[in-house]
N, C-alpha and C positions, 0 to 999 in steps of 0.2 A: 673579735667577731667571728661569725662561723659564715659559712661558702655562703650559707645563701642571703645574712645580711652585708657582707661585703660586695655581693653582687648588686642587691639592691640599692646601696648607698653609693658605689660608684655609679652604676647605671644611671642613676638619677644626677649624678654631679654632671656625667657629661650629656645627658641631656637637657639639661638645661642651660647650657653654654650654647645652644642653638636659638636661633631667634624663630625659628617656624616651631616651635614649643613654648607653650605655658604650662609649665610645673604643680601639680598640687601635692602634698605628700604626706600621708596620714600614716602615723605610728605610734607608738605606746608611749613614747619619753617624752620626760616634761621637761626637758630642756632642748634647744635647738640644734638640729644634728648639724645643720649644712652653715657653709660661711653666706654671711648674707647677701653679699655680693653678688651672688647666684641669681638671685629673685626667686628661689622655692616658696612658693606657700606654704608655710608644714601646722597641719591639724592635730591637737595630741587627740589619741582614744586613748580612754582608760585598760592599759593592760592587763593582762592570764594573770589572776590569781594560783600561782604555782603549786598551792597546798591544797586545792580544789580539786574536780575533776575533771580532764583535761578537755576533754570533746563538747561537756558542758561549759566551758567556759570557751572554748573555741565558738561556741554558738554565740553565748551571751556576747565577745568581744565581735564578731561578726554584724550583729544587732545592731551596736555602737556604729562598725564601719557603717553599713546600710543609712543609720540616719545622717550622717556625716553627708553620703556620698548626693542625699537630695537633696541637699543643702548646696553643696560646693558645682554637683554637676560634672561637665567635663564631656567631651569626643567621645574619648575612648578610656577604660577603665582596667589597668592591670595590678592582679590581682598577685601577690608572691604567696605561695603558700594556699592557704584555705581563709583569708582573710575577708573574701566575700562567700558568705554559704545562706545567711538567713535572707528569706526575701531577692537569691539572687535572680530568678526570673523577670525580674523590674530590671534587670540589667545586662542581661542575657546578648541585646542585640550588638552592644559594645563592649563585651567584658572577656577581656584576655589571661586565662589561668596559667600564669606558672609554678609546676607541681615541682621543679628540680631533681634531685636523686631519685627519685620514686623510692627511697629504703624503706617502705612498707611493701615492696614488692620483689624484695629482696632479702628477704629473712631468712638465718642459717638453719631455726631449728625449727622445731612445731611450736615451740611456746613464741618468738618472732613472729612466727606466720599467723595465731591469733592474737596476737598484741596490733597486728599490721591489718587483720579484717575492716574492722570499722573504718578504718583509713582510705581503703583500697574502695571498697562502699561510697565512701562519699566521694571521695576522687571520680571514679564512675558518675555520681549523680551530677559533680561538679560540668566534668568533660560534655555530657552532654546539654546543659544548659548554657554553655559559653561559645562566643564568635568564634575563640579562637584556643586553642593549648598548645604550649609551648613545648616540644622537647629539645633537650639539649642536644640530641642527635644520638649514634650510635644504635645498641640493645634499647634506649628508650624509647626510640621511634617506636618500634614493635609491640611495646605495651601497649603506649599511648593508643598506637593505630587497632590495636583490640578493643582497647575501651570506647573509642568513637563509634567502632561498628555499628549502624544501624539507625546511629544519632546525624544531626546535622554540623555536630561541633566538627572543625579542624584542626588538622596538627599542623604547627609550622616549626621547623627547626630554627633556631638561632640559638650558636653555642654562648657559654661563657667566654669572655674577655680578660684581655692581661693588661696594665700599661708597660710597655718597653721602654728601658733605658735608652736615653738619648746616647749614652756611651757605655759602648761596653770593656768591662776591664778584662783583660788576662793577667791571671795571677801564676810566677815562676812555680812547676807541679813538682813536689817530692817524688822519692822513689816510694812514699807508701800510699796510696790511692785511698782518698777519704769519701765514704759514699754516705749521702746525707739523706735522712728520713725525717717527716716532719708531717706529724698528724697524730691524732688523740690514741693514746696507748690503751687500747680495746680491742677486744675478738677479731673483727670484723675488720680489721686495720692489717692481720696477717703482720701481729708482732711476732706471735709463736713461730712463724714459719722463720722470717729472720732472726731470731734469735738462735734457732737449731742450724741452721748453715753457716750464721757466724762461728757456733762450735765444731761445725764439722770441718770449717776453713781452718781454724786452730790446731784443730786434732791431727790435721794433714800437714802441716808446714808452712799455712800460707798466714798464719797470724799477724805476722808483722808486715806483709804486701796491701790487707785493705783494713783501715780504718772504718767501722760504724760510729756516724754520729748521728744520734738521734734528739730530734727536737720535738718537745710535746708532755704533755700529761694526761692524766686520764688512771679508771681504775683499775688494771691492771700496773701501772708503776711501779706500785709497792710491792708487789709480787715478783716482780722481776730483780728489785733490787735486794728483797731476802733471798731469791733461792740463789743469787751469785751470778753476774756479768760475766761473760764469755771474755777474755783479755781485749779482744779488739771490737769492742762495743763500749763507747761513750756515752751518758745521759747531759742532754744539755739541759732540759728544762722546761718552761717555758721561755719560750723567744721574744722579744718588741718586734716590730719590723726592719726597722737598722739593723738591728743583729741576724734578722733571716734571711734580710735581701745579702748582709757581707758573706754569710754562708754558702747560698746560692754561688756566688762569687767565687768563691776559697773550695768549696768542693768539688772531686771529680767528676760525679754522679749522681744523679738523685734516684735512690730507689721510692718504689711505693705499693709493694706485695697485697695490699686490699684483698678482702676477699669481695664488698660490692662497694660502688661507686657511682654517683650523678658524672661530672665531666670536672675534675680534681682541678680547685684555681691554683694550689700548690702545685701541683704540675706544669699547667700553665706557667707558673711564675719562674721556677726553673728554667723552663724552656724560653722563655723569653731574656734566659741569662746566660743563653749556648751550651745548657748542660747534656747531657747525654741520659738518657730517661732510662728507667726498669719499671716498669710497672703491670699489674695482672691486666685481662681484658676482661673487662668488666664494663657495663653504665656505657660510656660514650669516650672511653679512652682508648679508643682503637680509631679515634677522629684526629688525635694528636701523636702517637707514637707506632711507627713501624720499623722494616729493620733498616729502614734510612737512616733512622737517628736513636734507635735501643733497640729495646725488648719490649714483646708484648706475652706476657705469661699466662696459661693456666693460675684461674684462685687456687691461691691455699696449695700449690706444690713445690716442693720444697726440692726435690731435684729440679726441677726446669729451672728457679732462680740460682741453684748451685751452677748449673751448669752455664749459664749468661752470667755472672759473675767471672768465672774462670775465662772464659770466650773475652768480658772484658779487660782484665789482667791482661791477656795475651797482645791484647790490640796496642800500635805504636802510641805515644803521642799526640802525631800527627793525624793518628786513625783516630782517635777519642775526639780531637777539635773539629774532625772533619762533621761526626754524629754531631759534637753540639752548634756545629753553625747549621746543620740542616734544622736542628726542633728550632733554630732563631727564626728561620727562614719560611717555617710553617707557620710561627704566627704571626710574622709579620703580614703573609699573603693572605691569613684568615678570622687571626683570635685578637685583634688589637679594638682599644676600645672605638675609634673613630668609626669602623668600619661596622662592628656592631652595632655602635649607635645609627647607624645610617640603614642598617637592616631592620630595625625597631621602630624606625620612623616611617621607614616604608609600610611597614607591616601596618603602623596605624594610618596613615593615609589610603590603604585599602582598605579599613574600615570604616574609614570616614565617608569614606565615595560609595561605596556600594549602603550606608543605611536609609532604608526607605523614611 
């Protein structure tokens, strides 16, 4: 799954382990997502036809939600995505949009930036017809609170969520420092920048001091793997989650060079495993890493991650456990799913109370 239906589908697991929630949950599959146990109500919509055009079918599956939504009712109505657009003014006084990464408002080139127009347009017409939008925090704030201007919609922040091991392991550390990466092998993931300071680490002497292990695909992959691997860069693949959470586990470091970003659950999820973070400041990830517990980078600069790699190298041990018990300690006092969940429900009982 990708960030934002892992956000949704946990979201929804742990709210409905509450009893002051009834659940309704409408999505595209025709089979049952949640354990039934739960008591979800889940409604199929007929899903995006993917060989279509995509804003036309974002409307037509829209349509679908809207009749769904008179049907089934409900409090309060949150929306992931653009899943509510047709006829959303019928829904306006209880309908809370979450837009996530905003990556139509973060596009590298000109051809990005009109692929991302019509996106940014409706987001806009979204924002102000809803109770509520949601930013993940961070540079999103700042969007979002542009786009409200002038409208009645509001922003509220409530980040993304991790769940945390009930124990956490410490695994005995080599003398070679294994830094793990874990996100779709694309532009805009800032592989190029890691790949060229893995070589510049090589070309200096420090080859054999830090292991790249990178987890993911995507299409830049094969490009990487004809034009030749840098010695100390690994491809692992795609991962399960057994294997990414032992990773998490078993590595020194998580880097995450992005050049944009919503608020990274892979991030999260490291840091919720005592790792020590490297990542650009981008999106909302200056919510979760400082120089408490890493690095927060310049996108796309290739000295600044050279230079916090080597700063890393140089730190004890003891200095490297110390960074990753602080990112534990960050989410535990802010990004865990109970506490989120308790901020989502507040947020709906003030929508509930204040509708005329």
């Amino acid at each position: 799954m990708g960030g934002m239906q892992r956000h949704s589908s946990l979201l929804a697991m742990h709210l409905a382990q509450r009893e002051d929630v009834e659940l309704t949950v409408l999505h595209p599959h025709t089979v049952p997502l949640f354990d039934a146990k739960l008591g979800i109500k889940e409604v199929h919509v007929p899903p995006i036809d993917p060989e279509k055009l995509y804003l036309r079918e974002l409307w037509r599956y829209s349509a679908a939600v809207a009749q769904v939504l008179d049907r089934v009712g409900g409090d309060v109505i949150m929306s992931q995505g653009f899943c509510v657009w047709k006829d959303v003014d019928r829904f306006k006084g209880r309908l809370i949009v979450h837009p996530h990464g905003l990556e139509m408002f973060q596009g590298l080139t000109v051809k990005d930036k009109l692929i991302g127009l019509p996106f940014r347009m409706l987001l806009r017409y979204l924002v102000a017809r809803s109770r509520v939008t949601i930013s993940l925090g961070g540079k999103l704030t700042g969007i979002l609170n542009k786009l409200a201007k002038g409208t009645t919609g509001k922003i509220a922040v409530l980040p993304n969520a991790v769940e945390v091991p009930s124990v956490q392991v410490i695994q005995d550390r080599n003398a070679t420092l294994r830094i793990l990466f874990v996100g779709r092998f694309a532009f805009n993931k800032g592989i190029d920048v890691l790949m060229s300071v893995a070589e510049r680490l090589v070309a200096e002497g420090h080859g054999g001091r830090l292991q790249f292990e990178l987890a993911g695909s995507g299409s830049l992959l094969e490009h990487f793997k004809s034009k030749g691997l840098p010695s100390n860069v690994q491809l692992l693949g795609r991962v399960e989650d057994d294997e990414l959470f032992a990773l998490y586990t078993q590595c020194d470091a998580f880097l995450l060079p992005t050049r944009f970003e919503g608020m990274p659950t892979v991030v999260l999820e490291a840091m919720a495993r005592s790792m020590p973070i490297i990542v650009s400041d981008v999106g909302a990830t200056a919510e979760l890493v400082g120089r408490d517990n890493g690095w927060l980078l310049p996108p796309g600069d290739a000295d600044a991650l050279y230079r916090a790699l080597i700063e890393f190298m140089e730190l004890t041990q003891s200095e490297r456990a110390i960074l990753g018990a602080r990112s534990l300690a960050r989410v535990q006092a802010d990004f865990t799913w109970p506490k989120v969940t308790e901020r989502t429900v507040e947020l709906f009982r003030n929508i509930v109370s204040t509708q005329s």
